[in-house]
C-alpha positions, 0 to 999 in steps of 0.5 A: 500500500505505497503511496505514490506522490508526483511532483514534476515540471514539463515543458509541452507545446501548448503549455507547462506541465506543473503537477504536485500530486500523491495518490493512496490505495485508491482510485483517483480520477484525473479529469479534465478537457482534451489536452490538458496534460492527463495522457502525458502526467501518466506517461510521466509516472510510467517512464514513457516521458521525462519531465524536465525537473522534479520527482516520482516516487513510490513509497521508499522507491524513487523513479525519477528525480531531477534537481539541481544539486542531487543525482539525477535518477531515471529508472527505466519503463520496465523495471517500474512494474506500472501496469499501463491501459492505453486508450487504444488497447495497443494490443498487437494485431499479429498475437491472439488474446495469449500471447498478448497477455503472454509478452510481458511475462516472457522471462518467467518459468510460470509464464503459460499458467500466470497468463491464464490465471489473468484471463481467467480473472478477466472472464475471457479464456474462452478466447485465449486462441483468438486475435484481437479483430475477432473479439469485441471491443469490450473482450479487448479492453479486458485483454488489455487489462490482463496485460497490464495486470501481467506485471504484478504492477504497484500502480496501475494506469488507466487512459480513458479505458472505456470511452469507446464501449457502449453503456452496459459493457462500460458499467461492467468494467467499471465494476472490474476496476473497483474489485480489481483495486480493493484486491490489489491494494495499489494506487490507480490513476483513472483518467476520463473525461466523462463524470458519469465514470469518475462517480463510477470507479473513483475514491477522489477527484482531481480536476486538470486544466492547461497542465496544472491541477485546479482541485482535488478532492472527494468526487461529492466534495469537489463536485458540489463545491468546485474551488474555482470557476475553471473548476466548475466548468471543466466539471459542466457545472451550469448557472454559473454568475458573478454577483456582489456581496451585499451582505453577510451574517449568521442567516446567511450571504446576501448577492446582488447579481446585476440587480436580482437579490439572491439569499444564499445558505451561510458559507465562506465569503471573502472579497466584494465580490463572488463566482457563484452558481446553482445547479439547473435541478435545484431552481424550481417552478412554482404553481401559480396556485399554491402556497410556498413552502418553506424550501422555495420561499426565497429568491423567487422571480418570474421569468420568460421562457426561450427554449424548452427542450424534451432531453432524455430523462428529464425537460430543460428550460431556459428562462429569461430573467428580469436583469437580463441573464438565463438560467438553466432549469431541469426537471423530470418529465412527470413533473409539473405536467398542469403547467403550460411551460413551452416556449415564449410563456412567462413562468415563476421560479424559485432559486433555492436559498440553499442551493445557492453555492459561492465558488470564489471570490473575483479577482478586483476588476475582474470581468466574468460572464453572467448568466448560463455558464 
């Protein structure tokens, strides 16, 4: 149960890779938008790429060091016992589903039987015999995982394993990854960018933007109260504005978001001024003909609907508010079916007081978009 800490600085293209990272016996989900630096952070900890200057290390173990005063230390992608899972599979077309699992076990006596036990584990040595364009793209994903699992690894690497796989193949491999941990005992980096497996597979969160980590956290911590706006939106965190502080005391934060004056819970507040946002789900539509309750009393507003959409599971809303910025509204198809709620129709809201979650403070003169982030 070695910890592995990463601590690195990497000139890329785009950008500048600077990572201070340390992963327990977890799962921890690296996420974040399509070049970030997630794939080139795993090859790092595997020794596929160098960084220019800092350190990785495994327990008592170091991998990598390079600072100015010490001995340089590089120890090769072989002897790191990093089981890697590309994207791709990077299964060798030429070899069947054996002798794929088989390559990297070629100097052990026991090789035959060890590669078995690892289809075996994986439910695919029914296919031992076969080759990679005879098998299903999700019995692939397993033949790359029992490759990866060939080397006895201390960590294991896991690059968008299951983007490519439908639902139900996707939710059963996910399953696989979390047993596969708990028996291993080794720290895994699982890198995605869909939340839907990061809520899946993972113990904690950390959030990657323009080579550097925004946050990191518990998946429900972080996910509810994202550090900062980038944060928010690389999570798709909707309703985001900014808005001024009017007010602070033990019953709460009061804003003025561009003259709509929102009640918010007590929470941490420093600066004039605030990123705050709401989740679509937590607005709710009032019924012109019934009385408050206590949940939706406060911050209610009339609104004008421009667009309403029928979307899988749930209706979408956008309302037009009085100061001129949208919000975001979901909400179950059963729900509010007595009420006319289509396009260019005047509907009231409640932005629950509760619900309303302050983000950060922003920056003195800082220019931040309202309305739908």
């Amino acid at each position: 149960m070695a910890r592995l800490t990463v601590d690195i600085r990497m000139r890329l293209r785009a950008f500048r890779l600077e990572v201070s990272l340390a992963v327990e016996d977890e799962i921890l989900v690296l996420f974040g938008p399509s070049g970030a630096g997630k794939t080139t952070l795993l090859n790092a900890v595997a020794g596929l790429a160098e960084p220019d200057e800092g350190e990785i290390r495994l327990g008592e173990t170091l991998f990598f060091r390079r600072r100015p005063g010490v001995p340089a230390v590089n120890v090769p992608a072989r002897r790191r016992r990093v089981g890697y899972v590309f994207q791709h599979y990077a299964l060798f077309p030429h070899m069947t589903v054996l002798e794929n699992v088989l390559y990297p076990l070629w100097r052990r006596p026991d090789a035959h039987r060890r590669a078995m036990d690892l289809l075996i584990m994986m439910q695919i040595d029914h296919l031992a015999d076969r080759y990679p364009h005879e098998i299903s793209g999700g019995q692939q994903q397993r033949v790359a995982v029992a490759r990866a699992l060939a080397v006895d690894p201390a960590i294991l690497l896991l690059d968008e394993p299951f983007s490519a796989l439908d639902l139900a193949v996707r939710e059963r491999l996910q399953r696989d990854v979390k047993r596969l941990q708990e028996e291993l005992g080794v720290p895994v980096i699982y890198v995605t960018h869909r939340l839907e497996d990061a809520f899946a597979v993972g113990h904690r969160l950390a959030i990657i933007r323009d080579g550097r980590i925004e946050q990191v956290g518990a998946i429900e911590d972080v996910f509810r109260r994202p550090a900062t706006r980038a944060a928010a939106e690389i999570l798709g965190l909707r309703n985001l504005f900014h808005a001024s502080v009017v007010d602070i005391s033990p019953d709460g934060v009061v804003l003025d978001w561009d003259g709509f004056v929102l009640e918010a819970a007590p929470q941490p507040v420093e600066g004039p001024a605030v990123t705050a946002y709401i989740r679509p789900e937590d607005i709710k539509v009032l019924y012109p003909d019934r009385p408050l309750t206590r949940a939706v009393r406060h911050n209610c507003v009339e609104g004008l609907i421009v667009e309403s959409r029928h979307r899988s599971g749930f209706r979408e809303l956008h309302v037009r508010l009085p100061n001129g910025h949208e919000v975001e509204v979901r909400f179950p198809h059963y729900t509010y079916t007595p009420l006319d709620l289509e396009e260019g129709r005047s509907v009231r809201l409640s932005l629950r007081k509760d619900a309303v979650v302050i983000l950060s403070t922003c920056p003195e003169g800082a220019q931040v978009p309202s309305g739908v982030g």
